[in-house]
C-alpha positions in Angstrom: 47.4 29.3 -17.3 48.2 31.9 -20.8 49.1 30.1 -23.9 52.7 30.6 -23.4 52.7 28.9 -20.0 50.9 25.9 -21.2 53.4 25.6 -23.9 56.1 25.5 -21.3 55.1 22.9 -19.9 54.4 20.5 -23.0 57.0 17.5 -23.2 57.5 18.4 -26.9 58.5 22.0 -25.9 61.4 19.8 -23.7 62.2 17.5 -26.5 63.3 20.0 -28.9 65.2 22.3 -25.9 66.9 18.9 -25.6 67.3 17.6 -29.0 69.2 21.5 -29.7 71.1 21.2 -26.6 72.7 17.8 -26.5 73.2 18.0 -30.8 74.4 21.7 -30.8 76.5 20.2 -27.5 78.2 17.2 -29.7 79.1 19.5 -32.6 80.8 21.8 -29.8 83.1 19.0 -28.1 83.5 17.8 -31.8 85.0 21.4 -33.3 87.0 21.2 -29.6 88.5 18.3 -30.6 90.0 19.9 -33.3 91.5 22.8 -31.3 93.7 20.1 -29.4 96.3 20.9 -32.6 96.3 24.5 -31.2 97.5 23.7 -28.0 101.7 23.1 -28.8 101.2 25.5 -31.2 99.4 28.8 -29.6 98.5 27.3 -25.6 96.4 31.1 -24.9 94.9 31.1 -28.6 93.2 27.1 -27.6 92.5 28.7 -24.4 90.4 32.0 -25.7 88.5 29.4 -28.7 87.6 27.1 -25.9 86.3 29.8 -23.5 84.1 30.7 -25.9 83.0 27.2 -27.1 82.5 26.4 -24.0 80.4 29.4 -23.6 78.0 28.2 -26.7 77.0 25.3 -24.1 76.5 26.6 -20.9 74.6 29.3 -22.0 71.8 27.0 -23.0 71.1 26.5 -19.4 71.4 29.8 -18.3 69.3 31.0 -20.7 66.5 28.3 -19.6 67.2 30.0 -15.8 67.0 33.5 -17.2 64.3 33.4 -20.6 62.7 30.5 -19.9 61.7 30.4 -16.4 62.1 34.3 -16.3 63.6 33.3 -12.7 64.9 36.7 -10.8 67.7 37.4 -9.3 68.4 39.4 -6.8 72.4 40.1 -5.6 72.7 41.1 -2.1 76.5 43.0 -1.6 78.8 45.9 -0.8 78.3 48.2 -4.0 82.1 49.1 -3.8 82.8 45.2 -4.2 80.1 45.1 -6.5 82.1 47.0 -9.6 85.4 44.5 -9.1 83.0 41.2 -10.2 83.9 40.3 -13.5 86.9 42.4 -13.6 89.5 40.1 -11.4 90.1 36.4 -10.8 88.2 35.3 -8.0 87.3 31.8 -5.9 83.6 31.7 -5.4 82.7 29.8 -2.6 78.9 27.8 -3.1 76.4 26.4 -0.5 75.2 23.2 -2.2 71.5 22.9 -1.0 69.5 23.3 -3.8 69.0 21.0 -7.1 69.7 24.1 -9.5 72.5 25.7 -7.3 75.3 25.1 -10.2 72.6 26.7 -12.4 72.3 30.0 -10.1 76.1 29.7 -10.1 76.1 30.2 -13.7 73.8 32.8 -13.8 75.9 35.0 -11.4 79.1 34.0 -13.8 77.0 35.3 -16.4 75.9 38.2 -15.2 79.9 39.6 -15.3 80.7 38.0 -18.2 82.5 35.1 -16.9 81.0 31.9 -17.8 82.9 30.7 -20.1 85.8 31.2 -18.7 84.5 29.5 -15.3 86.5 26.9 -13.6 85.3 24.0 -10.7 86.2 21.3 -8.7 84.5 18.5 -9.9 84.3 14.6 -9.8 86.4 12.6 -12.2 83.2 10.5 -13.1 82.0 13.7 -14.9 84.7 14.2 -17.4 83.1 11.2 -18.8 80.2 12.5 -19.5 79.3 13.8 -23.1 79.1 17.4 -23.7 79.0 18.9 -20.5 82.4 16.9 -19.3 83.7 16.8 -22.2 83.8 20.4 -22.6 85.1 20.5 -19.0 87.8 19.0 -20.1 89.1 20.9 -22.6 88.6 24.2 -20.3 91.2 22.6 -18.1 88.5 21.9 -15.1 90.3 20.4 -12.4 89.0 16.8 -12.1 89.7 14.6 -8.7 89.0 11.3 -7.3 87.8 12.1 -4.2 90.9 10.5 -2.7 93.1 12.8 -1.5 95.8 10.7 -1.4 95.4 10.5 -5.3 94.2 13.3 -5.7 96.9 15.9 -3.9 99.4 15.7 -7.0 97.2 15.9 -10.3 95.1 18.6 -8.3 98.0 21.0 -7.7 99.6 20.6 -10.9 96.4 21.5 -12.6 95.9 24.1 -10.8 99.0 25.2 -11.1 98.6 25.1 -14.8 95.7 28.1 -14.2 98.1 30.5 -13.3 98.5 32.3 -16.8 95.1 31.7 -17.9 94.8 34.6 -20.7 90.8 35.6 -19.6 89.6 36.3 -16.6 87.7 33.5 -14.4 85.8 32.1 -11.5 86.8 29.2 -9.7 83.5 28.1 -8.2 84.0 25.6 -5.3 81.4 23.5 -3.3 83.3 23.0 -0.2 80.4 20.9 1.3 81.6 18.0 -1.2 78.5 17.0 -1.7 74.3 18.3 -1.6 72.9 18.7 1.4 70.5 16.0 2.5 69.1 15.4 6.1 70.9 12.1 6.2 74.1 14.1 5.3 73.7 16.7 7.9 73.6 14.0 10.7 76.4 12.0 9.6 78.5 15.4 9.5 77.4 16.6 12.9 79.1 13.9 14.0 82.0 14.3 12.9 82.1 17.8 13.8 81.4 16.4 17.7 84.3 14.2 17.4 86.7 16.6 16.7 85.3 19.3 18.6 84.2 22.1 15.8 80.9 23.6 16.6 78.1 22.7 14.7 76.1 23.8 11.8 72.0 23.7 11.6 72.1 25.2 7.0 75.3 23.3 6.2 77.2 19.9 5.8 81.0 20.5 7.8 83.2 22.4 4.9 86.3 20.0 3.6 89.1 22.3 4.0 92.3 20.1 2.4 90.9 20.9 -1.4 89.7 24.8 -0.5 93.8 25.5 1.4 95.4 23.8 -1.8 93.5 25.9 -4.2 93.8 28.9 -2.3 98.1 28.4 -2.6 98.1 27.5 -5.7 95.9 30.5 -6.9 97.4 33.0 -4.5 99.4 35.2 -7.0 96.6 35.0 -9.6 93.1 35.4 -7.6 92.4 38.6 -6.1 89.6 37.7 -3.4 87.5 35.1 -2.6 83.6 35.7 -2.9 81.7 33.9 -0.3 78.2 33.5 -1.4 75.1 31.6 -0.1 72.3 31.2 -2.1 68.0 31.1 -1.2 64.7 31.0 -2.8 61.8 33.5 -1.7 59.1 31.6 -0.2 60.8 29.1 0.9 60.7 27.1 -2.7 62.8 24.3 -3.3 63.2 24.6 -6.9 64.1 22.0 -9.3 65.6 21.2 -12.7 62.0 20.1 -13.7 60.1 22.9 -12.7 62.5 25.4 -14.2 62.2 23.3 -17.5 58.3 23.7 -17.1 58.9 27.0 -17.1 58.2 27.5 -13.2 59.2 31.1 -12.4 61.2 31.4 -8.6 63.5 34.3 -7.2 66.8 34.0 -6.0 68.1 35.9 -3.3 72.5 35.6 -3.5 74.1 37.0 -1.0 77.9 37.3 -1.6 80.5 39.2 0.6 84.6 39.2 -0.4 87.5 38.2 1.8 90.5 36.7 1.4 92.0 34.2 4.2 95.5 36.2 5.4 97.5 33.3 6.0 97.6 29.9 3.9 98.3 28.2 7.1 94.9 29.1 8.6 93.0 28.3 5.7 91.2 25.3 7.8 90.1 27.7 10.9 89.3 30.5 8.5 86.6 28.2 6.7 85.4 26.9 9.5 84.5 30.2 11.0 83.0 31.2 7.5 80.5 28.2 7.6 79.7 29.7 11.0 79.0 33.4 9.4 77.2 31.6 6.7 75.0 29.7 9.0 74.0 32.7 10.7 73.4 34.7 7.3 70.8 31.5 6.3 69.0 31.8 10.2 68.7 35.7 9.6 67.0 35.1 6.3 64.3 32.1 7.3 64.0 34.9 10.5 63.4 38.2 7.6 63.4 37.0 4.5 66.6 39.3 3.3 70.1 39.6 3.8 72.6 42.0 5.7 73.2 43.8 2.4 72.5 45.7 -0.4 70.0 44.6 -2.9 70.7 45.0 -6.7 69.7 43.4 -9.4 72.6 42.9 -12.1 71.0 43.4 -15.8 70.4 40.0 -17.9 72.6 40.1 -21.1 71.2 39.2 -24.6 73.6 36.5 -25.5 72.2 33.2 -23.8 69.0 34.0 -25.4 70.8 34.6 -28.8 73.1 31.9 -28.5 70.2 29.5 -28.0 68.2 31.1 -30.7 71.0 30.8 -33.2 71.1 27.1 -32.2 67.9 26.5 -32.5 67.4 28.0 -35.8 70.3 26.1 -37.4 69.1 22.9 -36.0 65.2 22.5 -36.3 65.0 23.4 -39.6 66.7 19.8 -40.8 64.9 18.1 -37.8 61.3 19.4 -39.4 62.1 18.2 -42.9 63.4 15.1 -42.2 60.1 14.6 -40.2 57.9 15.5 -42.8 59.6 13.4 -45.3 59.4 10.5 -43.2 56.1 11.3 -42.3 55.2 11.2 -46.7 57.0 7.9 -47.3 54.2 6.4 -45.2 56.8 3.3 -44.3 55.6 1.3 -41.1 59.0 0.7 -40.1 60.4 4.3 -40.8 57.8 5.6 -38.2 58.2 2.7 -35.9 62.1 3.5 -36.2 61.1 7.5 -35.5 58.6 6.7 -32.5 61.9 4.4 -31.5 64.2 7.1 -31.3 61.4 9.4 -29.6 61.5 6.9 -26.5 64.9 6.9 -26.3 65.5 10.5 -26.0 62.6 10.8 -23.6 64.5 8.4 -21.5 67.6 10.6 -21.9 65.9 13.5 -20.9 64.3 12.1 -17.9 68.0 10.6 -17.1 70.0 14.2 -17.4 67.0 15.6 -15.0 67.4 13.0 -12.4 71.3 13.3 -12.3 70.0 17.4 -10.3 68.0 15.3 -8.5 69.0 15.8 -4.5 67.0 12.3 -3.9 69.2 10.5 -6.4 72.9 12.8 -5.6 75.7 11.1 -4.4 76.2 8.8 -1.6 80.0 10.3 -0.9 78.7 12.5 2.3 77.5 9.5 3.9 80.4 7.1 2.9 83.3 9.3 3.4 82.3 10.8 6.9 81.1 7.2 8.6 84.4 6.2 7.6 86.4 9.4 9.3 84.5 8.4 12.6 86.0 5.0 12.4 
């Protein structure tokens, strides 16, 4: 292993990428805060601050995928679709097998300029969360319970709210619901006997109600919908913690556009996609490669300068105040440091384990035993 690998993989080298990411992430949602006064005032002006707030976060995990793994990635499409990404609204369907998937999702937003402006479905629980949800929030990310009976009214009327959102944006959508698991797979099978939809071997049973609604509500304002389904050469399963050890894989992304003709058929429509996708995932176990066009969008310098900036406004106070702790030679000033040092080594290990497929969420098997009842 070279130096620069070794260092990599050093815990200290992931305490500082931490200690710059969650304190650069808290001054963020704090200056956010702030822009709420914007919002009666100027609604697009709150809108363009935030995208590129939002932007100062994200990018800190991109720019782990892209720097500091060095993870490729290679985009197999139609060239003549290839020129419209980044330049039109679009839904961007996800498979959800892999622990870094969102990750590789905001690598391909990046790549056409578009992550901070990128919009998701996600659970309620994670508007809770500090700096990632909390940024969320503020870039109008439609939040739901999981309930569709709950959820049908606030998830329309904030999408609705999208329609004249002043910078162009992504709607990424995992219509799986939940990360594939073995477990998962059965349970959906089933279902997919009982009501008499054929069967997939790469991919839980898609949830149609949310994908139909935000297809209507977005018609007028999203141009196409990008189907793409994600893989790792050599069969790697890649992880959270490797990429933060500085583990180097390759994504292969294959993404095709469509858009479903008739809102009515959105259910059928995404069933037959999940079909098309399962026999894109058999023909690249079978070849290794996809039915398309390889091409390799160029990495832009602004994850790696955004981090940088970050890091150089931020380790600079952590240093001194280390070194003057270090010279006052008190017992319990170090005790209180070494302290502090468990406890973000804890939260570390913690915001690593929440990628974790092992430890993802239980709704898969819930929900679905319940819809055989």
């Amino acid at each position: 292993m070279d130096i620069v690998g070794f260092l990599k993989s050093q815990f200290i080298c992931h305490l500082l990428i931490c200690y710059i990411f969650i304190v650069s992430g808290l001054i963020i949602n704090f200056i956010q805060l702030f822009t709420l006064i914007l919002w009666p005032i100027n609604k697009q002006l709150f809108r363009r601050i935030n995208c590129r707030l939002a932007y100062c976060i994200s990018s800190q995990m991109v720019m782990l995928l892209e720097w500091w793994s060095g993870t490729d990635c290679t985009l197999y499409t139609d060239p003549e679709s290839y020129h419209k990404y980044g330049k039109e609204n679009a839904i961007v369907i996800l498979n959800h097998n892999f622990e870094i998937d969102f990750l590789c999702g905001w690598n391909f937003c990046e790549r056409f300029g578009v992550l901070g402006s990128s919009k998701v479905l996600a659970k309620k629980e994670l508007s809770y969360m500090p700096i990632i949800g909390w940024m969320w929030y503020f870039l109008e990310i439609v939040f739901c319970k999981r309930k569709w009976e709950e959820d049908r009214r606030t998830v329309v009327q904030k999408l609705l709210n999208l329609r004249d959102y002043p910078e162009n944006f992504w709607f990424l959508i995992h219509c799986e619901g939940t990360r594939f698991t073995e477990q998962k797979h059965q349970i959906s099978m089933q279902v997919a006997k009982a009501k008499g939809l054929p069967k997939l071997k790469y991919h839980l049973l898609p949830r149609t109600k949310g994908f139909a609604v935000t297809v209507q509500c977005l018609r007028n304002v999203v141009s196409a919908v990008y189907d793409s389904t994600l893989n790792f050469r050599n069969n790697e399963n890649p992880t959270l913690l490797g990429v933060l050890n500085g583990k180097k894989y390759h994504a292969d992304l294959y993404v095709r556009q469509d858009v479903p003709e008739d809102e009515q058929e959105c259910s059928t429509w995404l069933h037959k996609l999940y079909q098309e996708k399962d026999a894109f995932q058999e023909e690249y176990y079978r070849t290794g490669t996809y039915p398309a066009v390889p091409i390799v969008p160029p990495r832009r310098p602004w994850t790696l300068l955004n981090w940088l900036f970050w890091a150089l406004l931020l380790l600079y106070p952590l240093f001194k105040l280390l070194i003057n702790m270090i010279n006052s030679g008190s017992s319990l000033t170090l005790a209180s440091f070494a302290f502090v040092i468990i406890i973000a080594s804890v939260g570390v290990r913690w915001m690593i384990g929440v990628t974790e497929i092992n430890k993802g969420s239980t709704y898969g098997n819930n929900d679905n035993k319940q819809k055989q009842k």
